[in-house]
mmCIF file of the N, C-alpha and C atoms, coordinates in Angstrom:
data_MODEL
# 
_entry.id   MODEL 
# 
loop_
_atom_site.group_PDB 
_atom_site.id 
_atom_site.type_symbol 
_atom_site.label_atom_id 
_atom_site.label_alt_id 
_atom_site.label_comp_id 
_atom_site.label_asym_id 
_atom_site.label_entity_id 
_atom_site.label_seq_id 
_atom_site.pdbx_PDB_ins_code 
_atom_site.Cartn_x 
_atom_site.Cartn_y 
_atom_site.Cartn_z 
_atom_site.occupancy 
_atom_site.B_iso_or_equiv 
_atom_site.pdbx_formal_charge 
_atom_site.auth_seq_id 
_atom_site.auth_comp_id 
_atom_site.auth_asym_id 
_atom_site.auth_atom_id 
_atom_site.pdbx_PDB_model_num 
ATOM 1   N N  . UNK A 1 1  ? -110.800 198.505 -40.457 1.00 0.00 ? 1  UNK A N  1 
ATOM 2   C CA . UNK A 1 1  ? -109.994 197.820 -39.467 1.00 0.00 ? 1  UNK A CA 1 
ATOM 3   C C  . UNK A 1 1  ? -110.258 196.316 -39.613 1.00 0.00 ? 1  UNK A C  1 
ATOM 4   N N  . UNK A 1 2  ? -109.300 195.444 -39.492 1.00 0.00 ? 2  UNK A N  1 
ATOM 5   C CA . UNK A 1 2  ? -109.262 193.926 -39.564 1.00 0.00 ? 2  UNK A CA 1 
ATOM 6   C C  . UNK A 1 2  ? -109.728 193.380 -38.527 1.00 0.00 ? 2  UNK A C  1 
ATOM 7   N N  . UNK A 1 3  ? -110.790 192.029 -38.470 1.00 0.00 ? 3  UNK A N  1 
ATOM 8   C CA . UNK A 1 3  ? -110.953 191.413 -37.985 1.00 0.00 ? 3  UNK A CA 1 
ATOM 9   C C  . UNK A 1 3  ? -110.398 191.305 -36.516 1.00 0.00 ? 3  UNK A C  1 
ATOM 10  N N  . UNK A 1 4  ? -108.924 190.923 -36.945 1.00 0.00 ? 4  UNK A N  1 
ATOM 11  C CA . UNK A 1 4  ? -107.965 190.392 -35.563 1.00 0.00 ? 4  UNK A CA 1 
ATOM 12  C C  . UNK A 1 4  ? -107.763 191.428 -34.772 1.00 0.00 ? 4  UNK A C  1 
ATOM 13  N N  . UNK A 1 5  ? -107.603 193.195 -35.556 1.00 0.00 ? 5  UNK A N  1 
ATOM 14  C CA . UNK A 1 5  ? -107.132 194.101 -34.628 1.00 0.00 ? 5  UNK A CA 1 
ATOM 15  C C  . UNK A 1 5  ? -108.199 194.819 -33.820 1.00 0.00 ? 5  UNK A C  1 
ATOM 16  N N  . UNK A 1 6  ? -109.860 194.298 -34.042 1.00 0.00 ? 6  UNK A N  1 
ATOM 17  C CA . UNK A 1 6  ? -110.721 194.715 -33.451 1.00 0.00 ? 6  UNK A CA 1 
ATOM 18  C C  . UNK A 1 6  ? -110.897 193.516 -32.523 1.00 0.00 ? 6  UNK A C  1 
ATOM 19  N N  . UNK A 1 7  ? -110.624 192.127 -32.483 1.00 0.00 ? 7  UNK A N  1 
ATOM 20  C CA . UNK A 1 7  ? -110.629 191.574 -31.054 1.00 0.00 ? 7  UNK A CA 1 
ATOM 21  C C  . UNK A 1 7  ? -108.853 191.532 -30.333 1.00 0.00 ? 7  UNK A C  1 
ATOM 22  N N  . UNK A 1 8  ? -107.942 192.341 -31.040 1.00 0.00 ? 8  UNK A N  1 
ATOM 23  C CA . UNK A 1 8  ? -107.478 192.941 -29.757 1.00 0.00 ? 8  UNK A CA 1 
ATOM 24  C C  . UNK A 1 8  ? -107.317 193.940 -29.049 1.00 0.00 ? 8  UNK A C  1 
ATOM 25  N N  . UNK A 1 9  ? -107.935 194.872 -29.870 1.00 0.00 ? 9  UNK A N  1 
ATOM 26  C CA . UNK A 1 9  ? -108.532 196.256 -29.423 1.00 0.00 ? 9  UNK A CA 1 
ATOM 27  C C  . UNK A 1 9  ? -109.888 195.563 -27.965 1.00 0.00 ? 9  UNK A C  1 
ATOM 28  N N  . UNK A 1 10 ? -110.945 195.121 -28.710 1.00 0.00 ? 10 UNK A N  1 
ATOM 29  C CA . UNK A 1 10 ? -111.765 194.544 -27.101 1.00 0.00 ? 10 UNK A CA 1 
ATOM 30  C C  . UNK A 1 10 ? -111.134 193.629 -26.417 1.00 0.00 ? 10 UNK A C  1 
ATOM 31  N N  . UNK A 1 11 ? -110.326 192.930 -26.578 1.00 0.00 ? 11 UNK A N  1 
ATOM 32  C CA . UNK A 1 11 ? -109.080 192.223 -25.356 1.00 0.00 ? 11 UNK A CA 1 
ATOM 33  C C  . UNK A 1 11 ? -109.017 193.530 -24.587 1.00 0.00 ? 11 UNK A C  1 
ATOM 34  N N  . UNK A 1 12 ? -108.223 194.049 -24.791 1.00 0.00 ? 12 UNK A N  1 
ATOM 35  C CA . UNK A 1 12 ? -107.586 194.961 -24.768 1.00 0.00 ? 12 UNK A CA 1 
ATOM 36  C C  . UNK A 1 12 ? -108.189 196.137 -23.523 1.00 0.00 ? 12 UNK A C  1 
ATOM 37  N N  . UNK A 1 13 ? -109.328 196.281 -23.889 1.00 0.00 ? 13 UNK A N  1 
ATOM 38  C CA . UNK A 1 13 ? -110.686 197.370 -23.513 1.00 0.00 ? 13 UNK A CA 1 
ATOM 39  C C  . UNK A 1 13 ? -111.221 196.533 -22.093 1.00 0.00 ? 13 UNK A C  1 
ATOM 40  N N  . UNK A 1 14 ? -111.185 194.981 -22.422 1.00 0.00 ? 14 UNK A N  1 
ATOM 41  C CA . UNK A 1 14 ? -111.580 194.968 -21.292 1.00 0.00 ? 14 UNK A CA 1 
ATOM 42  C C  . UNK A 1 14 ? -110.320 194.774 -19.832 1.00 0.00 ? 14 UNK A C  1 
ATOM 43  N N  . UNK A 1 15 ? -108.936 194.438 -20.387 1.00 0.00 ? 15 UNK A N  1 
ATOM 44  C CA . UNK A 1 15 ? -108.152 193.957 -19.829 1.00 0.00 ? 15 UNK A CA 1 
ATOM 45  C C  . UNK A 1 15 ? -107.883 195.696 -18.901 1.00 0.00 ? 15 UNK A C  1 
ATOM 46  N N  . UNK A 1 16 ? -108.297 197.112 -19.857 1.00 0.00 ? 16 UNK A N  1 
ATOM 47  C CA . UNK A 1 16 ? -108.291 197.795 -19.155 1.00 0.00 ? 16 UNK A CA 1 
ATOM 48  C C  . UNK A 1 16 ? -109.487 198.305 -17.896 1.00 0.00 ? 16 UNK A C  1 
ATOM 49  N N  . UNK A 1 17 ? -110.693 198.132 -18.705 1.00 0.00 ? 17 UNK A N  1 
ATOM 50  C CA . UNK A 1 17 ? -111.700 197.870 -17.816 1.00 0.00 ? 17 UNK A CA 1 
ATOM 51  C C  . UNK A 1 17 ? -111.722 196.967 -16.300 1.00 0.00 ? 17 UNK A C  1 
ATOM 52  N N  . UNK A 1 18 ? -110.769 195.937 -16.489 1.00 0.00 ? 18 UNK A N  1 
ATOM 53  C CA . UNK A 1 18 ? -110.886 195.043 -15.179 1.00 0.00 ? 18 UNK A CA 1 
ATOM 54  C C  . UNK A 1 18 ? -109.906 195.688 -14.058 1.00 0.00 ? 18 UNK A C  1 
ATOM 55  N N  . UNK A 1 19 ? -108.567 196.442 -14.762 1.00 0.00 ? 19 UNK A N  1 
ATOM 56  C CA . UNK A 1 19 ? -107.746 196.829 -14.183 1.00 0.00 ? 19 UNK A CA 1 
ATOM 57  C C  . UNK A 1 19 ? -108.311 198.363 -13.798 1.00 0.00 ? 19 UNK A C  1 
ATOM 58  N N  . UNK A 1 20 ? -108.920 199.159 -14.060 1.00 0.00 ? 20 UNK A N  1 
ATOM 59  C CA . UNK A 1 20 ? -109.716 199.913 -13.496 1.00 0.00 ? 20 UNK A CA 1 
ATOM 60  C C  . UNK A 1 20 ? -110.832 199.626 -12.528 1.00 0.00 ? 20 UNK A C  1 
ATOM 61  N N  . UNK A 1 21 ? -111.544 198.913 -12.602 1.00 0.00 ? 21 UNK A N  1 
ATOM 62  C CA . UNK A 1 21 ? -112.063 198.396 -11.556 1.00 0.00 ? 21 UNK A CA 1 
ATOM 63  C C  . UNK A 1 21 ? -111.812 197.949 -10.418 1.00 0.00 ? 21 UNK A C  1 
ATOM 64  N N  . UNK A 1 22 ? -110.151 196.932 -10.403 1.00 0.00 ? 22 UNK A N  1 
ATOM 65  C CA . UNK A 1 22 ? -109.461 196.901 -9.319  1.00 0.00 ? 22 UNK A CA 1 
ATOM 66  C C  . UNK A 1 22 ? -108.982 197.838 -8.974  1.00 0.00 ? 22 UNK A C  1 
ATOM 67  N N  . UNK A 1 23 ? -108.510 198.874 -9.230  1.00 0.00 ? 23 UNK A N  1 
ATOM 68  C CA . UNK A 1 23 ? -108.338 200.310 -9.208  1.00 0.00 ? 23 UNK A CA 1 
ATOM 69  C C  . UNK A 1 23 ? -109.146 200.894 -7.914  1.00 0.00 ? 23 UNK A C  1 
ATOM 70  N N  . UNK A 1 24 ? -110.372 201.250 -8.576  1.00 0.00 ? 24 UNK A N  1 
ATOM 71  C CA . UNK A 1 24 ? -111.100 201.953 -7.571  1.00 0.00 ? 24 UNK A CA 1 
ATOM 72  C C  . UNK A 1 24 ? -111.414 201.404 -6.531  1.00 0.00 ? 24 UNK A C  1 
ATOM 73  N N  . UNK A 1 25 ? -111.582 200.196 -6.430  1.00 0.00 ? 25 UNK A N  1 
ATOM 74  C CA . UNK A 1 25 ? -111.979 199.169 -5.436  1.00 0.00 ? 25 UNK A CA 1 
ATOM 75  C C  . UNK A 1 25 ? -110.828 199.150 -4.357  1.00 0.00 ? 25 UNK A C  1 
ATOM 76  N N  . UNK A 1 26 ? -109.174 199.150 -4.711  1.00 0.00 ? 26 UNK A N  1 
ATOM 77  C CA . UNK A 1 26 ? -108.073 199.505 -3.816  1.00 0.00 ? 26 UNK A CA 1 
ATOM 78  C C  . UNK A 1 26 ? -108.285 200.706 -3.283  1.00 0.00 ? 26 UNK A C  1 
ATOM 79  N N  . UNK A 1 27 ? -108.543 202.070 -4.176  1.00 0.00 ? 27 UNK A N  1 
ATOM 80  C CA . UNK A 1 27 ? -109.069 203.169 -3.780  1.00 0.00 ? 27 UNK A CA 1 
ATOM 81  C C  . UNK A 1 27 ? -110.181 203.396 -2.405  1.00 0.00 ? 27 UNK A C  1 
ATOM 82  N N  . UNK A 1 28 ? -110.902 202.753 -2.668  1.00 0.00 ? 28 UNK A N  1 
ATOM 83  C CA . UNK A 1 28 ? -112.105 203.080 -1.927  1.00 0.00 ? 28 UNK A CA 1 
ATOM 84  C C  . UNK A 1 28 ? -112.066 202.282 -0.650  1.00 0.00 ? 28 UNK A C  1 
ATOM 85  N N  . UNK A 1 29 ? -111.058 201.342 -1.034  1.00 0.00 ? 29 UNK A N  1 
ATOM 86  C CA . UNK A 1 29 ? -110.557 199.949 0.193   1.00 0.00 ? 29 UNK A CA 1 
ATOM 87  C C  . UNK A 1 29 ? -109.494 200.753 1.360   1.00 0.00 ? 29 UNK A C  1 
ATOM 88  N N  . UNK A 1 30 ? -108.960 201.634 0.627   1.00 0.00 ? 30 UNK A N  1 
ATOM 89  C CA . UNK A 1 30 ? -108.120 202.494 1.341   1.00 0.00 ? 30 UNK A CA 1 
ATOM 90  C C  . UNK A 1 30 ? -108.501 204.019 2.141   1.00 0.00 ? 30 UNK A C  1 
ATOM 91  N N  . UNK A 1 31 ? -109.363 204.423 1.217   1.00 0.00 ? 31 UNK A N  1 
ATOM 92  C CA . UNK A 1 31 ? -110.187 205.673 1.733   1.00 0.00 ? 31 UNK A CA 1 
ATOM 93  C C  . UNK A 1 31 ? -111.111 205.458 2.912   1.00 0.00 ? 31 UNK A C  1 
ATOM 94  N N  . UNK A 1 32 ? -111.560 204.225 2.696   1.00 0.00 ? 32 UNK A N  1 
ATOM 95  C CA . UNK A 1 32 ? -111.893 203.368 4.163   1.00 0.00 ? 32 UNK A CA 1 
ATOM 96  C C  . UNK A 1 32 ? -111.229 203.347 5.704   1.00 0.00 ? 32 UNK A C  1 
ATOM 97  N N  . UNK A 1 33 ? -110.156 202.494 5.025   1.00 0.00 ? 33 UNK A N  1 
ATOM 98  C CA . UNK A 1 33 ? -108.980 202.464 5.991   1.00 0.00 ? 33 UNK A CA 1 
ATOM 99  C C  . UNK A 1 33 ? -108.257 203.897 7.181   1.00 0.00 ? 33 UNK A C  1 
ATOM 100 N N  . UNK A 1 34 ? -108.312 204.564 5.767   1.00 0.00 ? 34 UNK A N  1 
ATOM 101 C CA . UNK A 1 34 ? -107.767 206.137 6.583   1.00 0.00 ? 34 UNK A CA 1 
ATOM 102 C C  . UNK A 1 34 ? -109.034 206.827 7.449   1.00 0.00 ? 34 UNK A C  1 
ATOM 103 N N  . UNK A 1 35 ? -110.134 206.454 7.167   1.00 0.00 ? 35 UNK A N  1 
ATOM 104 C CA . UNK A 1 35 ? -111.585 207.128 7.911   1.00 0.00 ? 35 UNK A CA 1 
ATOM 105 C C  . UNK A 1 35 ? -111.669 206.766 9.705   1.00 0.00 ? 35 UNK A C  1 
ATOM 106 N N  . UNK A 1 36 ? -111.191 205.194 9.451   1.00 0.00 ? 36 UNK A N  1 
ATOM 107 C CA . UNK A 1 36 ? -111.140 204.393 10.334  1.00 0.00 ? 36 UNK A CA 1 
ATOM 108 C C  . UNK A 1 36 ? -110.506 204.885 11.234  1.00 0.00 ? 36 UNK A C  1 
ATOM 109 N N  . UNK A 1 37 ? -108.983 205.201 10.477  1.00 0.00 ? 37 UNK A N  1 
ATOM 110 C CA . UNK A 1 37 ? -107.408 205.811 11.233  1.00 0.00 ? 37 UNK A CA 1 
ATOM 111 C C  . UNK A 1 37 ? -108.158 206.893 11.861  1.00 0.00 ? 37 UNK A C  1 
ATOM 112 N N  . UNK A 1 38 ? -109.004 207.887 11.035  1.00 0.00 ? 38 UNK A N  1 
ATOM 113 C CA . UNK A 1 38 ? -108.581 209.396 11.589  1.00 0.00 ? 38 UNK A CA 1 
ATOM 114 C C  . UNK A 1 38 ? -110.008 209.357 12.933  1.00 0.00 ? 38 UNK A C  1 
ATOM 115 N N  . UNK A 1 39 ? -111.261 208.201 12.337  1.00 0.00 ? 39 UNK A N  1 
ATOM 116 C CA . UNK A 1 39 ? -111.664 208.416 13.428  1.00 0.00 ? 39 UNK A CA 1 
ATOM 117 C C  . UNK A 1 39 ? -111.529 207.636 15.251  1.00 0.00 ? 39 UNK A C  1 
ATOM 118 N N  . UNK A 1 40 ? -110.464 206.361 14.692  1.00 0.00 ? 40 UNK A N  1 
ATOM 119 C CA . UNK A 1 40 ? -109.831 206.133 15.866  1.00 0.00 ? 40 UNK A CA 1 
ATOM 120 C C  . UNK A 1 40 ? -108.855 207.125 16.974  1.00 0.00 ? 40 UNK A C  1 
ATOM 121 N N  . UNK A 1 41 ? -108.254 207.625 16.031  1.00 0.00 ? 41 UNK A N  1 
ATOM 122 C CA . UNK A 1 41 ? -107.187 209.010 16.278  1.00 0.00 ? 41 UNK A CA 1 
ATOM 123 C C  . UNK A 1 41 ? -108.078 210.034 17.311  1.00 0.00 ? 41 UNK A C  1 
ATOM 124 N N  . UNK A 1 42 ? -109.430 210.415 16.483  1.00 0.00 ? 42 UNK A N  1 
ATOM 125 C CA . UNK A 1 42 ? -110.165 211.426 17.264  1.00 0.00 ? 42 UNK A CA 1 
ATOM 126 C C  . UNK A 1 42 ? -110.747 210.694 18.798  1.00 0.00 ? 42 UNK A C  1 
ATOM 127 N N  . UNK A 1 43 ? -111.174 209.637 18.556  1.00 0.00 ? 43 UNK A N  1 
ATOM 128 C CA . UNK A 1 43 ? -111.818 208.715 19.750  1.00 0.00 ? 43 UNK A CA 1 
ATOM 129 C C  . UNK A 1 43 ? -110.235 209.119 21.221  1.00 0.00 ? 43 UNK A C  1 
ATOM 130 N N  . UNK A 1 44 ? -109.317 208.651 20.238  1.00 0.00 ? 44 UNK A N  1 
ATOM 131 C CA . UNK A 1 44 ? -108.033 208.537 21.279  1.00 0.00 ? 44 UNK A CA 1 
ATOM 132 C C  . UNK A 1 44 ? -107.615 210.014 22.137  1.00 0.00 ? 44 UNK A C  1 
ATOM 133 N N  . UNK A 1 45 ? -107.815 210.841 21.106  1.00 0.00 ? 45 UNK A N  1 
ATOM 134 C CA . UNK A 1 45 ? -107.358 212.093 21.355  1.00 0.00 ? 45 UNK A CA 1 
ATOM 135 C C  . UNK A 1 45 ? -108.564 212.792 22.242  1.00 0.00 ? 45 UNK A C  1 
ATOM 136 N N  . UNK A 1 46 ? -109.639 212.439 22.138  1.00 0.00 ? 46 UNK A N  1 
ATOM 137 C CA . UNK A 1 46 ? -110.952 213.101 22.985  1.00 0.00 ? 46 UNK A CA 1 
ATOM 138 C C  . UNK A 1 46 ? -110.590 212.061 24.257  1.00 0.00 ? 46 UNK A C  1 
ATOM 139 N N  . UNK A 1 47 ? -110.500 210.898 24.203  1.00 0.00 ? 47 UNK A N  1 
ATOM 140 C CA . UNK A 1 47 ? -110.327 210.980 25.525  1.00 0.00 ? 47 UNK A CA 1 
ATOM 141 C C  . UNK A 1 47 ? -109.174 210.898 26.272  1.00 0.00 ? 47 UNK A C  1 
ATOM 142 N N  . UNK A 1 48 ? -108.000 211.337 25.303  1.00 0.00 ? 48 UNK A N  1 
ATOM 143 C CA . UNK A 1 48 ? -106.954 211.616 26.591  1.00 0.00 ? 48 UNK A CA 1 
ATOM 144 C C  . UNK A 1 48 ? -107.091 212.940 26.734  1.00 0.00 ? 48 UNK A C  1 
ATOM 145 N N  . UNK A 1 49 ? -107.406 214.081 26.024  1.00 0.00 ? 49 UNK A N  1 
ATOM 146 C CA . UNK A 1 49 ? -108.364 215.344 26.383  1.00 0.00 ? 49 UNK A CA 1 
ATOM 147 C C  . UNK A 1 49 ? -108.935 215.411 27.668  1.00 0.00 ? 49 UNK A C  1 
ATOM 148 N N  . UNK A 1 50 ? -109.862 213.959 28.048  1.00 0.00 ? 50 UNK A N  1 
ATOM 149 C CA . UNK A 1 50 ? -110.997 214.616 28.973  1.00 0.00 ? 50 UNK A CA 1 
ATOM 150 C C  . UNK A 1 50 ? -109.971 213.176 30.017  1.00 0.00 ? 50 UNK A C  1 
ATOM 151 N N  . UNK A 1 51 ? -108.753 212.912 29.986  1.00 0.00 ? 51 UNK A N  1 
ATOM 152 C CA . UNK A 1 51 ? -107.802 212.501 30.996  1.00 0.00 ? 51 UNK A CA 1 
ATOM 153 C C  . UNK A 1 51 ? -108.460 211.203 31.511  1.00 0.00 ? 51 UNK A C  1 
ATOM 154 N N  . UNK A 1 52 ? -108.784 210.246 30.227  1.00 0.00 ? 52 UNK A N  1 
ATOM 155 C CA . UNK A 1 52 ? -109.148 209.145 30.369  1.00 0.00 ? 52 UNK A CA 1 
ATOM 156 C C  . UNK A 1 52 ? -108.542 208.661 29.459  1.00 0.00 ? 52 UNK A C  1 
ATOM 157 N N  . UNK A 1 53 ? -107.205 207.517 29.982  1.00 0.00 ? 53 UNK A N  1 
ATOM 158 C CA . UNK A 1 53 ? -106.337 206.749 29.431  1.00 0.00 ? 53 UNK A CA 1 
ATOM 159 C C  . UNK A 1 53 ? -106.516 205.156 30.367  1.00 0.00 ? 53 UNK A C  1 
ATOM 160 N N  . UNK A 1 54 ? -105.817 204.789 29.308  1.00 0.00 ? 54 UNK A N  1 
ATOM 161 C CA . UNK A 1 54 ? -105.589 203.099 29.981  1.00 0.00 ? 54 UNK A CA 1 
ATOM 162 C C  . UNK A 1 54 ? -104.899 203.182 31.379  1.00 0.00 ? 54 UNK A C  1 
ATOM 163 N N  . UNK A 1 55 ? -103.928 203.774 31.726  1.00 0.00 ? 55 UNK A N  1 
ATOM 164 C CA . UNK A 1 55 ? -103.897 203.504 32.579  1.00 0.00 ? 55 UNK A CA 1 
ATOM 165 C C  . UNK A 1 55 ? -104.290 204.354 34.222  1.00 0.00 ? 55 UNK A C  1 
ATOM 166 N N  . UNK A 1 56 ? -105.043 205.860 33.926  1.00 0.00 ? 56 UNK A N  1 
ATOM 167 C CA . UNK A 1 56 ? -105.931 206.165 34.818  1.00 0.00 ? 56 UNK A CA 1 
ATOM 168 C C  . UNK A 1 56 ? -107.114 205.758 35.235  1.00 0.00 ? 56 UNK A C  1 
ATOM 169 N N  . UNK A 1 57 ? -107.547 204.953 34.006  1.00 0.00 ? 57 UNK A N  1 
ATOM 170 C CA . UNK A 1 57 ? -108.674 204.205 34.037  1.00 0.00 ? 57 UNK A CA 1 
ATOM 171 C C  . UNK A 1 57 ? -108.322 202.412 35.345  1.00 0.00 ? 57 UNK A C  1 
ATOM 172 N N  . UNK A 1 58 ? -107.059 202.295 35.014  1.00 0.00 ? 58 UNK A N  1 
ATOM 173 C CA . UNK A 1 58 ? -106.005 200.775 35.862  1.00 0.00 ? 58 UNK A CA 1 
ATOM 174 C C  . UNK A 1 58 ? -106.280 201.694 37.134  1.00 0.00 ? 58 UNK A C  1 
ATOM 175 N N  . UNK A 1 59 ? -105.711 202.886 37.221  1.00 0.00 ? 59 UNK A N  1 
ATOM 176 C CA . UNK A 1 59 ? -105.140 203.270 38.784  1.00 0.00 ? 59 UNK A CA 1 
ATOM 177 C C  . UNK A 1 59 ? -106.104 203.296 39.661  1.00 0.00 ? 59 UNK A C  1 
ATOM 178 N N  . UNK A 1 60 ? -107.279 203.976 39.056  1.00 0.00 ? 60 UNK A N  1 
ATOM 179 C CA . UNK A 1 60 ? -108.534 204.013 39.752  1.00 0.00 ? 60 UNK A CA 1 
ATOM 180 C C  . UNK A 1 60 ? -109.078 202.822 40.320  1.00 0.00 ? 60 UNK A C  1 
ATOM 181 N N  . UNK A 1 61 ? -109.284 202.034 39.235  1.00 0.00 ? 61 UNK A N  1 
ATOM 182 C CA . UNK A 1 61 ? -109.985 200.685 39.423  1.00 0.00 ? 61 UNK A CA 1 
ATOM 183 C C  . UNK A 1 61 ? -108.775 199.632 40.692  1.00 0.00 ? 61 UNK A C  1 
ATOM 184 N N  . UNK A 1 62 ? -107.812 200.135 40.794  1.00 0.00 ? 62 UNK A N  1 
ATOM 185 C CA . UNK A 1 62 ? -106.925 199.213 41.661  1.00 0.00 ? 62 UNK A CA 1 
ATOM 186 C C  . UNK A 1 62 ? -106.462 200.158 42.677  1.00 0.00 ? 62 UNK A C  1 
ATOM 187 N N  . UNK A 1 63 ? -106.952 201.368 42.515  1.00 0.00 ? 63 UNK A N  1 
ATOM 188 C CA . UNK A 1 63 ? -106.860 202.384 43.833  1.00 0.00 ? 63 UNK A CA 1 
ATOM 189 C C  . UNK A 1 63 ? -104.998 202.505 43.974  1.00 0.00 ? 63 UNK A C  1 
ATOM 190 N N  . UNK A 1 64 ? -104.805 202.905 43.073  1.00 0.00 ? 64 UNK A N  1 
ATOM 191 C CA . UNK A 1 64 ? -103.650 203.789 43.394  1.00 0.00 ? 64 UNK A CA 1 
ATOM 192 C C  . UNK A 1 64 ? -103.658 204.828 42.219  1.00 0.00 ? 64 UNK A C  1 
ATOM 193 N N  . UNK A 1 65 ? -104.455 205.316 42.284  1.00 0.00 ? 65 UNK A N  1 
ATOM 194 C CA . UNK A 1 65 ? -104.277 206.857 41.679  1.00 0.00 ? 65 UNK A CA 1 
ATOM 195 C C  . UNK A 1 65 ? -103.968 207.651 42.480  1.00 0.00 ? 65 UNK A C  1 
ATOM 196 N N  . UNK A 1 66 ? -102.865 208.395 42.168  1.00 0.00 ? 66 UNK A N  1 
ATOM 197 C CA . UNK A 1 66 ? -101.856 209.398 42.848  1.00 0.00 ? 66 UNK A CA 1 
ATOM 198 C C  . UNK A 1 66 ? -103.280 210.447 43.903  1.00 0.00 ? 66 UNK A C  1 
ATOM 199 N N  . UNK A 1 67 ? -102.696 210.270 45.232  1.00 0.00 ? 67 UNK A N  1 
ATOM 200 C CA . UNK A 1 67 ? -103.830 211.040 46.262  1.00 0.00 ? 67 UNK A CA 1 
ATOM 201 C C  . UNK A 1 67 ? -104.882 210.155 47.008  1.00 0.00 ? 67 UNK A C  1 
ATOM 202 N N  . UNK A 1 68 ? -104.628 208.986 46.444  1.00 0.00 ? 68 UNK A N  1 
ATOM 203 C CA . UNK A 1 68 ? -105.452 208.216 46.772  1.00 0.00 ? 68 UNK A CA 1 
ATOM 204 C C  . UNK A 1 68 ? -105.357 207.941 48.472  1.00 0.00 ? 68 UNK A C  1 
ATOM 205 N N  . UNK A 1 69 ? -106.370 208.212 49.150  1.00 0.00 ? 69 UNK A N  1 
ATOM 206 C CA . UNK A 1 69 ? -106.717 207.826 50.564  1.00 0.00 ? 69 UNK A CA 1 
ATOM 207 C C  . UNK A 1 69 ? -106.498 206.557 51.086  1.00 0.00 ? 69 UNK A C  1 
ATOM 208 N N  . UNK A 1 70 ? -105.123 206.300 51.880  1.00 0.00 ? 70 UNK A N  1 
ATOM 209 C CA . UNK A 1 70 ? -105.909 205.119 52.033  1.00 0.00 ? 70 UNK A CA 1 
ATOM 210 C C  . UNK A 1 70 ? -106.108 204.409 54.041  1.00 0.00 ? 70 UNK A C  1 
ATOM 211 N N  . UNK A 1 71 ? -107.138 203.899 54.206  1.00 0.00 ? 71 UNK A N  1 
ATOM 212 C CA . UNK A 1 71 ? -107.683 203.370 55.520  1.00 0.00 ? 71 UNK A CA 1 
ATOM 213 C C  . UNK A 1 71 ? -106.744 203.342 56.409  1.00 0.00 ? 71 UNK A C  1 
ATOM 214 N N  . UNK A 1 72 ? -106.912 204.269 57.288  1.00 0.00 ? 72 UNK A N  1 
ATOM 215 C CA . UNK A 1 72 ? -106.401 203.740 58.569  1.00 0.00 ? 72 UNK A CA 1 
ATOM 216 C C  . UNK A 1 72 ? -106.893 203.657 59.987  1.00 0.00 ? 72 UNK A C  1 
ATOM 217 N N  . UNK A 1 73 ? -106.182 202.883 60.245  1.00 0.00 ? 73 UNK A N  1 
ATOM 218 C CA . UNK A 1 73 ? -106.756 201.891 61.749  1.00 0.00 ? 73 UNK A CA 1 
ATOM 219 C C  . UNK A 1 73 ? -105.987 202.190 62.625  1.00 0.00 ? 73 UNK A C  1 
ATOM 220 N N  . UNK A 1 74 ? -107.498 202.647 63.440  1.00 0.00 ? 74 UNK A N  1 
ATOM 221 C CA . UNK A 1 74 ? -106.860 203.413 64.952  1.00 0.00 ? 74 UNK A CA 1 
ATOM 222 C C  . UNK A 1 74 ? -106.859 202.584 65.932  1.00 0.00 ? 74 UNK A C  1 
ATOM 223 N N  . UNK A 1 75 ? -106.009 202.762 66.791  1.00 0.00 ? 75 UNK A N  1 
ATOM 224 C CA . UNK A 1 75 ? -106.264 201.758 68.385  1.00 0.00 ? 75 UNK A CA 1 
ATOM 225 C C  . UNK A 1 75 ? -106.843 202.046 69.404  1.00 0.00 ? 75 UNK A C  1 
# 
């Protein structure tokens, strides 16, 4: 093999090497991402399960959750 076609064969080797590397690195950047998703998903889903949402969590704290008692004044 000639000279020239063995440095563009290693051009070549590494131009695939770098592009594999960005490769897995998107890969693993993404396999990340979805871990994140599925364990936000579970966080969300356990607690609207156990009937703790944004805004039962509002009603309470500002006292109008449906049943809510409220003061009255006798004469």
């Amino acid at each position: 093999m000639s000279k020239e076609n063995k440095e563009i064969i290693s051009e070549l080797e590494g131009k695939m090497l770098d592009a594999l590397a960005r490769f897995l690195m998107l890969t693993a950047r993404d396999i990340q991402q979805q871990e994140e998703i599925e364990k936000a998903a579970q966080l969300t889903k356990n607690n609207t399960c156990a009937g703790v949402t944004s805004s039962s969590v509002s009603e309470k704290a500002s006292g109008t959750e449906q049943g809510a008692s409220l003061p009255l004044k006798t004469l």
